[in-house]
C-alpha positions as CSV (number, residue, x, y, z in Angstrom):
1,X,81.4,105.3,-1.8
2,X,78.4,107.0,-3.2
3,X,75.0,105.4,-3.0
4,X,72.8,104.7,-5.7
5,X,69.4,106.1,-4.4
6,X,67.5,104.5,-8.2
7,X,67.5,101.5,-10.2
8,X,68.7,102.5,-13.5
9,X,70.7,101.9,-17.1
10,X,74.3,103.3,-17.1
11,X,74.6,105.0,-20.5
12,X,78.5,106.9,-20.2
13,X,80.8,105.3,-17.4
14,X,84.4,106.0,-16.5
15,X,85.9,102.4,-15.2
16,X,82.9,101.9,-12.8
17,X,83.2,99.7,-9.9
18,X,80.2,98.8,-7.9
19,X,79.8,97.0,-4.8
20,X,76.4,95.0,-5.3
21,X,77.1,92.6,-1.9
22,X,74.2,94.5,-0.4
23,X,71.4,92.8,-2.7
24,X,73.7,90.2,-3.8
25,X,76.0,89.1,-0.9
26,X,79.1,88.7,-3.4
27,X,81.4,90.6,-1.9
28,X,83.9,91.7,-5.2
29,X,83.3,94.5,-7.1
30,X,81.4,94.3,-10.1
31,X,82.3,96.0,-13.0
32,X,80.0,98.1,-15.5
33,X,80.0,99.4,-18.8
34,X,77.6,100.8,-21.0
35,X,77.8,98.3,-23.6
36,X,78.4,94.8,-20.7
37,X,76.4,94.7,-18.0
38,X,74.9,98.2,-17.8
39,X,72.1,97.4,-14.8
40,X,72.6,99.5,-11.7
41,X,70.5,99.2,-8.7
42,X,69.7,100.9,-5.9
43,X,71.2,100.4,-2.5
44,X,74.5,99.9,-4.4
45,X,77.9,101.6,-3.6
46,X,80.1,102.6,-6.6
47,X,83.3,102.1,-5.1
48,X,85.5,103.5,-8.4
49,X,85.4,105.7,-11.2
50,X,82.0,107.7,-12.5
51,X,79.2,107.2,-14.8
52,X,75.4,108.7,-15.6
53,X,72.7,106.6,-15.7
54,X,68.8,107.0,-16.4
55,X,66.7,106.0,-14.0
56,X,64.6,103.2,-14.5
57,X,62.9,102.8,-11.1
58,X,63.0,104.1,-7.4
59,X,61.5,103.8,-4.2
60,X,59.0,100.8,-3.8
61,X,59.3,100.1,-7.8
62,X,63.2,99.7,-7.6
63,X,64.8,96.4,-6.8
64,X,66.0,97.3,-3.4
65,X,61.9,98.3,-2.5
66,X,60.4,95.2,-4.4
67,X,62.6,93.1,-1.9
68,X,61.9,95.8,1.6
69,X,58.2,95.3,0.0
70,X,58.0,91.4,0.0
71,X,59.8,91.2,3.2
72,X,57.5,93.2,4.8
73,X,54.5,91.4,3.6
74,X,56.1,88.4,4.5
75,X,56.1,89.8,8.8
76,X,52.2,91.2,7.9
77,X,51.3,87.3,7.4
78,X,53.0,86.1,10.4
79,X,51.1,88.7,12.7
80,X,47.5,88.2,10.8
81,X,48.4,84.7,12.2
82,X,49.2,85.3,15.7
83,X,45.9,87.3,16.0
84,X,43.7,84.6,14.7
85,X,45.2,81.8,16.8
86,X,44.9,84.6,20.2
């Protein structure tokens, strides 16, 4: 149940199971390996086994913060709008 707190590239993993349904919605486990699908991303939960990664990306330049980022610009617009029509 550990969080990933970076975006990163899983170099050594021990039958890794993530749970991705947080940026994806798909709610089975996903697994990695270093040599098939070795993308991990942050606000992930690995649900089984271990693994080191190197980190790619975190806060605002991980996926997880580009996504809070445009959301967030998204809500900036719509109030920049309310104050011109007021």
């Amino acid at each position: 149940g550990d969080l990933l707190p970076a975006d990163g590239v899983l170099i050594q993993g021990n039958d890794l199971k993530i749970d991705e349904s947080a940026l994806t919605g798909e709610s089975d486990h996903v697994r990695k390996s270093a040599d098939k699908d070795p993308m991990l991303l942050s606000g992930t939960h690995v649900m089984e086994g271990s693994g080191k990664m190197v980190v790619t990306a975190v806060g605002v330049n991980s996926q997880s913060g580009i996504i809070f980022t445009l959301l967030g610009a998204g809500g900036e617009e719509e109030e920049e709008k309310k104050e011109k029509k007021g």
